[in-house]
Every structure is written in C-alpha cells, then in structure tokens.
C-alpha positions as CSV (number, residue, x, y, z in Angstrom):
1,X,52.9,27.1,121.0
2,X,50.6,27.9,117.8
3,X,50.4,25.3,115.6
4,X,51.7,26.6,112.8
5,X,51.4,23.8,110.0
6,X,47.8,25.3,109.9
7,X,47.9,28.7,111.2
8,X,50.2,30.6,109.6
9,X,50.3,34.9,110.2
10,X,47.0,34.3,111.9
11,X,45.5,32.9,108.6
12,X,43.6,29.8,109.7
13,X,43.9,27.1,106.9
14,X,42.0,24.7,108.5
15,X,38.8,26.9,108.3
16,X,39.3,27.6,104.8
17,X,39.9,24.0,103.4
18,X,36.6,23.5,105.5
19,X,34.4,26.4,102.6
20,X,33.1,23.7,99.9
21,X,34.3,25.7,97.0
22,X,37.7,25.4,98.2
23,X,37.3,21.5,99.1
24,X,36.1,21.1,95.1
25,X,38.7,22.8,93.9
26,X,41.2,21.0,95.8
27,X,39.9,17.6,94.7
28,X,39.9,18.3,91.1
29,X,43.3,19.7,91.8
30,X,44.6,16.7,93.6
31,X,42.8,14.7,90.7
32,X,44.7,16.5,88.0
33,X,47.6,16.5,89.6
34,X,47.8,12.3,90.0
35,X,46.9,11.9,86.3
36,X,48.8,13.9,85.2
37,X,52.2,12.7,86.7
38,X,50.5,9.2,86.2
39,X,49.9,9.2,82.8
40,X,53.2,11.5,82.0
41,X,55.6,10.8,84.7
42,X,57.7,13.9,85.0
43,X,60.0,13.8,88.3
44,X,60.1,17.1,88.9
45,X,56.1,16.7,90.1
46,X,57.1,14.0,92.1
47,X,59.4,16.2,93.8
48,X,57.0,18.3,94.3
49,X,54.5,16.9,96.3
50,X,57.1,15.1,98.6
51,X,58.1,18.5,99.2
52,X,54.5,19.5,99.9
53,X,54.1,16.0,102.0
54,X,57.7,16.8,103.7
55,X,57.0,20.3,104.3
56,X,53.8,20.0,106.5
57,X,55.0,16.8,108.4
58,X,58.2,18.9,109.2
59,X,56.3,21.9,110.2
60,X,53.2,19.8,112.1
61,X,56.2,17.8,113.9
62,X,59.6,19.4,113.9
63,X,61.1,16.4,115.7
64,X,60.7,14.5,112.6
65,X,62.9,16.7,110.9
66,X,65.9,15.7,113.5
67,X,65.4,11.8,112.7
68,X,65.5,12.6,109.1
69,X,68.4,14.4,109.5
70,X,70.0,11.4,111.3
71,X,68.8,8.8,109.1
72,X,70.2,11.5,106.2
73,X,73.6,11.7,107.3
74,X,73.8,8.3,108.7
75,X,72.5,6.2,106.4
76,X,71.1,7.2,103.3
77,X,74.6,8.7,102.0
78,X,76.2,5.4,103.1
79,X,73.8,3.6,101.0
80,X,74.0,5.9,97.6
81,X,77.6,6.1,98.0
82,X,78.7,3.2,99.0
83,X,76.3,0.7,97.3
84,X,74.4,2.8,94.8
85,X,71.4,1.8,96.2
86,X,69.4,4.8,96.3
87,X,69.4,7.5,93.3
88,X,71.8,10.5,94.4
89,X,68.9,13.2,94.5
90,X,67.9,11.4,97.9
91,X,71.2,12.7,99.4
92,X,69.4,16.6,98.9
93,X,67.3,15.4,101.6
94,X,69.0,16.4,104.4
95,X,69.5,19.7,102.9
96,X,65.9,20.1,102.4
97,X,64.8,19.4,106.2
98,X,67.2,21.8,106.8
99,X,65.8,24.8,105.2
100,X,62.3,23.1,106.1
101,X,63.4,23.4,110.0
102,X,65.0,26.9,109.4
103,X,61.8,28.0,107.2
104,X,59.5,26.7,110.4
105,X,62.1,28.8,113.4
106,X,62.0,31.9,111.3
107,X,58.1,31.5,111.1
108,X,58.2,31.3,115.1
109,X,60.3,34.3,115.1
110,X,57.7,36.4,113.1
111,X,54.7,35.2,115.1
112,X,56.0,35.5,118.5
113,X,58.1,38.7,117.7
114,X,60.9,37.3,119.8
115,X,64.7,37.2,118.7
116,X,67.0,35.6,120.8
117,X,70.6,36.4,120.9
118,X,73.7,33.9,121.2
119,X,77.0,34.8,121.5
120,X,77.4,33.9,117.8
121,X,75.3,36.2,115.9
122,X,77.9,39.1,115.6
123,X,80.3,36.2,114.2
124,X,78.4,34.5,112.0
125,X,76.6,37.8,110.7
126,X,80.7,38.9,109.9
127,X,81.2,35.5,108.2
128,X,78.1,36.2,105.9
129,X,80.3,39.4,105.4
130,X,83.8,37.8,104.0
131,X,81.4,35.7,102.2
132,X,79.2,38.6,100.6
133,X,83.0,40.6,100.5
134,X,84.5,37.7,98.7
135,X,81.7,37.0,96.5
136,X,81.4,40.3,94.8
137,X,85.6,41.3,94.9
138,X,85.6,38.1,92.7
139,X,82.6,38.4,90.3
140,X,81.4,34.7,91.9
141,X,78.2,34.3,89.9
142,X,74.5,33.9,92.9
143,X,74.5,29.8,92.4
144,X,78.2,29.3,92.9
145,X,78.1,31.3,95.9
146,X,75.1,30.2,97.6
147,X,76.6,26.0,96.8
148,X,80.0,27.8,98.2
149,X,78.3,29.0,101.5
150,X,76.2,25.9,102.3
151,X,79.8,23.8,102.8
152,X,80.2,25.9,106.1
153,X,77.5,26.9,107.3
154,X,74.6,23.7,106.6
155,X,74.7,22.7,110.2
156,X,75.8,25.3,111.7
157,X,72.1,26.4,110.8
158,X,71.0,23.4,113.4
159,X,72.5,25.4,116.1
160,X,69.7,28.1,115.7
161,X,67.0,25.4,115.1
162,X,67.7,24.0,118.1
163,X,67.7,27.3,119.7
164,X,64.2,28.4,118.4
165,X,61.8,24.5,118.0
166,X,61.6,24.5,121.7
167,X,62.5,21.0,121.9
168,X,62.3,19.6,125.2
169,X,64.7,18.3,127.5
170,X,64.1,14.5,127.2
171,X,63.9,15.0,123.6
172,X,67.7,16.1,123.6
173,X,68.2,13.2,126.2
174,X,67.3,10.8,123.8
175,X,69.1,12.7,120.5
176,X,72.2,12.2,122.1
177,X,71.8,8.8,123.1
178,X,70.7,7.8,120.1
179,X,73.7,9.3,118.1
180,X,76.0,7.0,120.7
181,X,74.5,4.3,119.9
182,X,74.6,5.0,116.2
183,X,78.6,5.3,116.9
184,X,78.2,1.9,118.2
185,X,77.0,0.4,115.2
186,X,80.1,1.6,113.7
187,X,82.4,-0.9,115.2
188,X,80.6,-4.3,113.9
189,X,79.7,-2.4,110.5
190,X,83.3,-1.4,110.1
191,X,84.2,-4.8,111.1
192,X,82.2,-6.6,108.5
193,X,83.5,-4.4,105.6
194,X,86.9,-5.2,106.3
195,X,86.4,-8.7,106.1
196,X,84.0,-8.5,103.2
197,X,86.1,-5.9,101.2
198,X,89.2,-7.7,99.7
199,X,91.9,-5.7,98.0
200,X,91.1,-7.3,95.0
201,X,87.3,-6.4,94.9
202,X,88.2,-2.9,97.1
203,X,90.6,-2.1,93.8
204,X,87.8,-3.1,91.8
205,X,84.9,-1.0,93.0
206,X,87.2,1.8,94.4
207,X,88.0,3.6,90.9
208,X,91.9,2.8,92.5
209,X,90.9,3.7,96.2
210,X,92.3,0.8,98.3
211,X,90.7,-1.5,100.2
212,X,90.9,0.7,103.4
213,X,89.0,3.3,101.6
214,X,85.9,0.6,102.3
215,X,85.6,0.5,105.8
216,X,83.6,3.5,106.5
217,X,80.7,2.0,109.1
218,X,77.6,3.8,108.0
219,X,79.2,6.9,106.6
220,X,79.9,7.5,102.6
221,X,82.6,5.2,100.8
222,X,86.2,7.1,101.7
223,X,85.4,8.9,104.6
224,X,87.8,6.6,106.9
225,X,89.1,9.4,108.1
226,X,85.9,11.1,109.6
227,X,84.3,7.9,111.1
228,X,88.2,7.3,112.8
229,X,87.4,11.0,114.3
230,X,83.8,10.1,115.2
231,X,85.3,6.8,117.1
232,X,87.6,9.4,118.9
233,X,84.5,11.9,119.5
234,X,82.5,8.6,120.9
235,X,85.2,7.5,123.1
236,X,85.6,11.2,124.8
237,X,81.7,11.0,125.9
238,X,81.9,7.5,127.2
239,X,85.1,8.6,129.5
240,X,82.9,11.1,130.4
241,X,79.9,9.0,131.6
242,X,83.0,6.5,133.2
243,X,83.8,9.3,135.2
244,X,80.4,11.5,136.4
245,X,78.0,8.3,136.6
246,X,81.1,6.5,138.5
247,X,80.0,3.3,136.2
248,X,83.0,1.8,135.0
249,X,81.5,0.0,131.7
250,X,81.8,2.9,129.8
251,X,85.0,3.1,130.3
252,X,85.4,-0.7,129.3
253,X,83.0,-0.1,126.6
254,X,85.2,2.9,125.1
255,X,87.8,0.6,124.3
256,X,86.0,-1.2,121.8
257,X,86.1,2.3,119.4
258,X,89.6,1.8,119.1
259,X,89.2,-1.9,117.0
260,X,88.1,-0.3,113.9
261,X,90.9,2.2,113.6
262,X,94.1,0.1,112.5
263,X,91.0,-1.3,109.8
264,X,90.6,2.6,108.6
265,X,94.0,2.9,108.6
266,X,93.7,6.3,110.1
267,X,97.0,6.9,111.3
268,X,96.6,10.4,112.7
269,X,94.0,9.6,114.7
270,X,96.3,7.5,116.8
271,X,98.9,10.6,116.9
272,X,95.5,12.1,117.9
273,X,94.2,9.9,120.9
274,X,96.8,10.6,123.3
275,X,96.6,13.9,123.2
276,X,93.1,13.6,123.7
277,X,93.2,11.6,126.5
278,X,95.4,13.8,128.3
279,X,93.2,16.7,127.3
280,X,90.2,15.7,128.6
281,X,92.2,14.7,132.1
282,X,93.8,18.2,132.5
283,X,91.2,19.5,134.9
284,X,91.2,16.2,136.8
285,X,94.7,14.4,137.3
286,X,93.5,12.2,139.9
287,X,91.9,9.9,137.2
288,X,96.1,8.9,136.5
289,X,96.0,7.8,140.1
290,X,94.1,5.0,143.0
291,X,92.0,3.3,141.4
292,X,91.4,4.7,137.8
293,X,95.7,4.0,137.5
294,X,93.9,0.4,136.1
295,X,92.5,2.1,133.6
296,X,94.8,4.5,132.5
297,X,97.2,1.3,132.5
298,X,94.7,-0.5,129.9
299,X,94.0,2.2,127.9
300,X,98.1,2.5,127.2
301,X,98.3,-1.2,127.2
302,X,94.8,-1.9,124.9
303,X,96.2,1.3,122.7
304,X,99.5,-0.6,122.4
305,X,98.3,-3.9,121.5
306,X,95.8,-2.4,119.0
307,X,99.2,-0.8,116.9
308,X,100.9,-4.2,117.4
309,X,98.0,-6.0,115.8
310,X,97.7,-3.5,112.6
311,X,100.7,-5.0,111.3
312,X,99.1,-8.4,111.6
313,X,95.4,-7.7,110.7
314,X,95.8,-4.8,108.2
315,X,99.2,-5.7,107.0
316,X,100.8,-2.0,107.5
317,X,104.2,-0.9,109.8
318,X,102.0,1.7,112.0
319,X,104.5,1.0,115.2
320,X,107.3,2.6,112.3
321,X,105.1,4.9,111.5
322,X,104.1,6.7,115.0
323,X,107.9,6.1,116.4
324,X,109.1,8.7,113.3
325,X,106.9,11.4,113.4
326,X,108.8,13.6,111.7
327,X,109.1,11.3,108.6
328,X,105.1,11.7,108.1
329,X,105.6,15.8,108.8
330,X,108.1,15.6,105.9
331,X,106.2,13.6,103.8
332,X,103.3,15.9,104.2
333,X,105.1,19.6,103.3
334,X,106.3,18.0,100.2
335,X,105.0,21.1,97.7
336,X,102.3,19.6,95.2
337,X,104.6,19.7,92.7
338,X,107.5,17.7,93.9
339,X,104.7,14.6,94.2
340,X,101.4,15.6,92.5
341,X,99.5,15.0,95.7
342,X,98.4,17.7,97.9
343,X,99.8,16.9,101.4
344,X,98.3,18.4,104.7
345,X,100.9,20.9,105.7
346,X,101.8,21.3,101.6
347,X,98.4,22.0,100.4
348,X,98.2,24.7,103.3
349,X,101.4,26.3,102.1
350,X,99.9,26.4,97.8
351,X,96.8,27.6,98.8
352,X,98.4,30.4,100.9
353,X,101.1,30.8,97.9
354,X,98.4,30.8,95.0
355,X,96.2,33.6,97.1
356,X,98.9,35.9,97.9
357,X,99.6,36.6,94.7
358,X,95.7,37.7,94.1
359,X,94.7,41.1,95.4
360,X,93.0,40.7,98.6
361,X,93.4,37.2,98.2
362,X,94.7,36.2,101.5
363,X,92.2,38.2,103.3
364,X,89.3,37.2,101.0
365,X,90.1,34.1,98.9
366,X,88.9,32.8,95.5
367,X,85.3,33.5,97.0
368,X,82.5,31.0,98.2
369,X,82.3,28.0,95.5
370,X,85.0,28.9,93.1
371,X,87.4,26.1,94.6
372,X,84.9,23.5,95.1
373,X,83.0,20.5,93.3
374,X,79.6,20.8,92.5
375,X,77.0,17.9,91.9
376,X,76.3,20.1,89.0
377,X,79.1,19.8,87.2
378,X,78.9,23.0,84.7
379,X,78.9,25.0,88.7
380,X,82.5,23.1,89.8
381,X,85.5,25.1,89.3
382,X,88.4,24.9,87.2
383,X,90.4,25.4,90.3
384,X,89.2,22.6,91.8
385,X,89.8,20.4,88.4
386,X,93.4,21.3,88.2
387,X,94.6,20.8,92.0
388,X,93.2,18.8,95.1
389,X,94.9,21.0,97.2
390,X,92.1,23.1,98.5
391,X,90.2,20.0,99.8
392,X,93.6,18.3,101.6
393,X,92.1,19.6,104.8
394,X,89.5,22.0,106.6
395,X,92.4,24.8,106.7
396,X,93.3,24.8,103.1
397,X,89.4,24.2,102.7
398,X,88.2,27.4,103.9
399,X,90.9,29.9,103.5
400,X,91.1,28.8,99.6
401,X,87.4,30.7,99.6
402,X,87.1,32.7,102.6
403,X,90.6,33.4,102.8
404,X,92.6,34.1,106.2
405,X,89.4,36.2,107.1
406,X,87.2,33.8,106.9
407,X,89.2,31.4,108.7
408,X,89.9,33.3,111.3
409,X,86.2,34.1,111.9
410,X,85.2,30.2,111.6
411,X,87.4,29.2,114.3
412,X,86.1,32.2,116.3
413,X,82.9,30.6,116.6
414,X,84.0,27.1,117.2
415,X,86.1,29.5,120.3
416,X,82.9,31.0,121.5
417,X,81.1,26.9,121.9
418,X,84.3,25.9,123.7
419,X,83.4,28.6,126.2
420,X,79.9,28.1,126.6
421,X,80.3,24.6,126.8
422,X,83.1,24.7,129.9
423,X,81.1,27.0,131.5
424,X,77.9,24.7,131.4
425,X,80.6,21.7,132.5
426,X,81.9,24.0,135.7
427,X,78.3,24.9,136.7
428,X,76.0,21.6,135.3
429,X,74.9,18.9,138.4
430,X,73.2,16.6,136.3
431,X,75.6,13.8,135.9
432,X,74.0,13.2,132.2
433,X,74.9,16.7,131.4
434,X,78.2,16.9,133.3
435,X,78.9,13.8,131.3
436,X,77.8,15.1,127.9
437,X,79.7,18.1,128.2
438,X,82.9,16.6,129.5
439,X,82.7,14.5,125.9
440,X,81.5,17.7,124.2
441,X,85.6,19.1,125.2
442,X,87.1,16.3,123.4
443,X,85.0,17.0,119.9
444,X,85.4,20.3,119.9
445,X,89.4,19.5,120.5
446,X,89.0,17.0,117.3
447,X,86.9,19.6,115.5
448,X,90.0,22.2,115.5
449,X,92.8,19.9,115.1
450,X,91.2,17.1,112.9
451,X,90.8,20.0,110.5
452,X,94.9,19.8,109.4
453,X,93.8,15.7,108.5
454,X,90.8,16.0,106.6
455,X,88.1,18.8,105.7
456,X,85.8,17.4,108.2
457,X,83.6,20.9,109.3
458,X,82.1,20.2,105.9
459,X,81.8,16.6,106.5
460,X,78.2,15.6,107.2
461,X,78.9,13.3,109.7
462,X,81.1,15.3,112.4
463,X,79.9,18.6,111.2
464,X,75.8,17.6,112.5
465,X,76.9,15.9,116.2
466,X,79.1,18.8,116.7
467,X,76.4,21.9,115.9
468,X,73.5,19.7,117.0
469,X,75.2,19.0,120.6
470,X,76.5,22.8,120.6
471,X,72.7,24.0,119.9
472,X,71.6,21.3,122.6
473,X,73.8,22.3,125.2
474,X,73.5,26.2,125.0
475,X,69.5,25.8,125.4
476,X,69.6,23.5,127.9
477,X,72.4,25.7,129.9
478,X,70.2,28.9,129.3
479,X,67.0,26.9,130.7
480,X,68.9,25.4,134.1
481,X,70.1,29.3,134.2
482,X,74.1,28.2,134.1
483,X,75.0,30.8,131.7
C-alpha cells in the first residue's frame, strides 16, 4: 500500500519539504505560528495544529485511529461527564478520528480506483435519501441536519473503514479482545461507584438523578442502561468461547457480568437475559443437556440469587417487579400527559400521534436534528425542549426524524449484518471466529430489542462494538472466502 500521509494523488511531499525554499518558509511559518498562539493564546490555533498533528499520525498509522476511538468512547466521555475532568471539546475527538479515518479510506479509493461493494450500500445510500427527503420537505437549515445525521450514522461509518484500511487479521484479533477486556473492567469499576456513590452525594451531584444513575463503569454518568446492555453483549461472546474453545471458564467467567446489574438497576435487562440465553441456544439444544445441564442449572440459579440479593444490596423489590410484567407494560403506555414522563411504549405512541398529523410526517418525520439536543444550544430544537419523548428510546428516536421510512430502512441494515454474520457463523472453522460470531447473534438481538429501553444505536458505547465487529467480521468472512 502507498503511503499516503506523504504521497498523496502522486504528489510526493516528502521531496518538496526536501527544496530549501520550502524548508525556510516552513520554519519561519512554524516560528510565527508558536509566537503567535504563545504570546496571544487563541484556542482555535491550538485546535488547529492538533488537528494537523492528529491528521498525519492518523493517516501515517490508521491503527491509531482505532485506539483513539476506544480510548474516546471508553474513557474520555466517562471522565468529562462523569467527573468533569477534561473540558467537553475533548469528547469531539472521537468524531474527529472518524472523519480523519473516513478522509484517509476515500483517499485509498481514489488512488487505487477500487470500490467495493457490501450488501449495504443500496440501504444506506436510501437512508441518505429519507434524510435529504426529510431535510428539505421540512426547511431543516445544513447545520441541523448534518448534527441530525451524525446520531445514526457516526459508526456506522466504521463499518466502511474497516472495509477499506486493510487492517490485518491479528489486528482485529486483538480489537476484539481488547474491547472484552475493557467490558471486564466494568464490573470492579461499576462496583466501586456503588459503594463510593451514596444517595446522599448521588442526589447531590446528579442535578436529581439517583444514586443508580452513578454506576455507569467507564461509560458517561446515566448511561446505566447501555453498560447493563454491554454486560449482556459481553456475556453472549464469552458463552460463545465456553462453547467453540470447549473451555469452561468463560462460561464461569460470564457470570460475573451479571453482579453489576441489580447495582444499575437495569430492570429490563433482566426481562432481557433470558430471552437471550435461549436465543443464542436455539441452533444448539444440546447445551440444556449432559454435561452443560450444570451450567444451564447455575446460570438459573446464579440469575436467581442475583434478583434475591437486589433487594438486599440495592434496596429495590426487583423479584415484584419481574413476577408482574404487565404492571411495568402499563406503567410504560401511560400517554405523556397522564404522568409528564415519556414512557417506552408511550413515547412511541406521541411521536407516532404528533407526526401523523404533519404531512408526510409518518413517512418522513420532523427531519434530521429538529428533535434533538445540540452541544450548541442555539442548533437544539424546541421540540426537544418541550417533550423527552423522542429520546425515550431508539424507536421513538429515529422515527421522530426519519419517520417510519427511516426506521424501516435502519433496521434493514442491522437485517442485512444479522445475515452476513450467520452465514460467516455456519461456514467459519476458526474457533476464535466461530466464537466471535456466535456472541456477535446475541448483540445484534440486544441492538434491535434494547432499542424499546433506551436510544442506544446513538449511544457511543454499543453503537462502536456493534459496527466495528460488523465491519470486522464481513472483511474477515470475504478474505477466508465464506461469503
């Protein structure tokens, strides 16, 4: 491969930094650039040359980019969000080394002349569609739109940086182990702030968030919800190892991601994790019986016990609460205005009231951004200000500003990575692969229905394992040839 952080469209930098007038002109540049920002600090010349520094170290070494990226989304928002720690303009870093990555595959694709097509181009190009449809049908003003789109569709890019930095295989290896052990540092994290977090300092750092709201691991203060789901996600790939490397410890080890959740006080994700469990063993029902009956037995009994001890630990009913499901299905379609909270299945059912009544509003929605917050504040939208229903979950989410369309076209694509990746499970040897795409089944199953709990495919969190494992597996399946 060219290296393209110096030769870019055949134009060979390194030749012309060598030509002395060049050289001088670049020193007294660099010379007047240092004093200046010196002498008259003005941030936006900072910015600047990081980018400059950020862009060539990106492009020189795109595997960079991926650890920034991880680092971003696991642990740079947890320290400006959580602990204001870091100023909030560091959080833009991951959407930087995005468009840095992006900026560097399209580069590829105009020097090597070489498009490659995945199965969701024609999707994704329709998406852009509704979006460009929506945009204009509701006079959405550039900015709002582009902040709109980026929700969606930020790592959903990753899939087509995967596809085109020609990574190589023990690179992705050691991505995904990495990210499990990252989930592992959840547990004792989440741990610690539940001790450390009292309700009386949790009420008085939470702006009336409750102490629960605290125990996040590494991920952004509230999001109890998505690291519950990213437990779930890290359990599915450890069964998986448990059952293709024929090691038992992961399966052992896979219990310990359920200690955190009665401290999140996550209660769908216990609704959740038996119908997980019986997803992922639908193609295999053996594992119920011989030998693997012991741990289907401590799974039930560990799962048990873990309910049990919520009442104890975290001081809430949550045996009550799963024996009366219907209660919490009632409780949730209350309408906004009977409680003044947007419940799950009720914020579904106002958003879907509140666009019908606008032409071409189901099919369309309000447009990209115009029911969103912005960390521009003159760019968030009134709709948004007046009712938290279009952020209650993904559904209401998306079809507030893509509308039914939209949706539709959204879940299409998630369809089209469930079926690459259970063809790359029925034909993959590898147990490491067999074993990754096994765990792949259960977050993509949490993906689609962990979207009715929170808005989690524009959670940063979720939304980068699940594109960055869908853009790992499809390149790895199309080099073995099992697609």
């Amino acid at each position: 491969m060219k290296d393209i952080s110096l030769n870019l469209f055949n134009i060979d930098l390194r030749r012309w930094i060598e030509i002395p007038v060049i050289k001088i002109l670049l020193i007294l540049f660099l010379g007047m650039y240092v004093g200046k920002t010196t002498v008259f600090p003005q941030p936006l010349l900072w910015l600047l040359a990081i980018s400059i520094v950020l862009t060539l170290f990106v492009f020189r070494y795109p595997k960079s980019g991926i650890i920034i990226l991880i680092v971003s989304v696991f642990l740079l928002d947890w320290l400006e969000k959580s602990f204001s720690l870091l100023p909030r303009q560091i959080t833009w870093l991951e959407d930087v080394t995005i468009l840095l990555l992006l900026t560097r595959s399209m580069t590829l694709v105009v020097l090597h002349k070489e498009v490659r097509r995945t199965p969701l181009d024609l999707l994704l190009l329709a998406f852009l569609g509704v979006g460009l449809l929506s945009t204009l049908l509701n006079s959405v003003s550039p900015a709002v739109a582009i902040l709109g789109m980026r929700k969606p569709l930020k790592f959903l890019l990753l899939f087509y940086i995967i596809l085109y930095s020609n990574f190589d295989e023990q690179f992705f290896r050691t991505t995904l182990k990495t990210l499990l052990i990252i989930a592992f540092l959840q547990i004792p994290i989440a741990i610690a702030e539940f001790l450390v977090w009292t309700p009386e300092l949790g009420e008085s750092l939470g702006s009336g968030m409750g102490e629960f709201d605290f125990v996040t691991g590494t991920l952004p203060r509230g999001a109890t919800g998505i690291l519950a789901l990213l437990l779930l996600s890290t359990m599915s790939f450890l069964l998986g190892f448990s059952l293709y490397t024929k090691q038992s410890k992961y399966f052992w080890l896979s219990l310990l991601f359920l200690i955190p959740l009665p401290l999140t006080m996550s209660r769908f994700s216990f609704f959740l994790l038996p119908v997980l469990f019986l997803y992922l063993i639908r193609k295999n029902p053996t594992y119920l019986f011989g030998m693997r009956l012991v741990y289907t037995t401590s799974l039930s009994l560990f799962f048990i016990g873990i309910v049990l001890f919520a009442s104890i630990v975290a001081n809430y009913d949550l045996k009550s609460y799963l024996l009366n499901p219907h209660l919490v299905v009632q409780k949730q379609s209350l309408s906004i205005e009977e409680t003044g909270e947007s419940g799950r299945i009720g914020s579904v059912q106002y958003i879907y009231d509140y666009l019908k009544a606008i032409p071409n509003g189901l099919l369309f929605g309000v447009g990209p951004g115009m029911w969103s917050e912005s960390y521009f504040s003159h760019y968030t939208s009134r709709l948004f200000e007046t009712t938290s229903a279009s952020h209650a979950n993904q559904y209401a989410a998306t079809m507030s500003e893509f509308g039914l369309l939209g949706l539709f076209l959204f879940l299409l694509m998630v369809f089209k990575i469930y079926q690459l990746n259970n063809h790359f499970f029925q034909n993959a040897e590898d147990p490491f692969w067999k074993s990754i795409s096994f765990g792949f089944s259960g977050m993509i199953l949490i993906f689609i229905t962990g979207g009715i709990y929170v808005p989690l495919w524009h959670s940063d969190a979720l939304s980068f394992c699940f594109w960055m494992i869908s853009g790992i597996i499809y390149v790895t399946g199309m080099r073995k040839s099992l697609f």
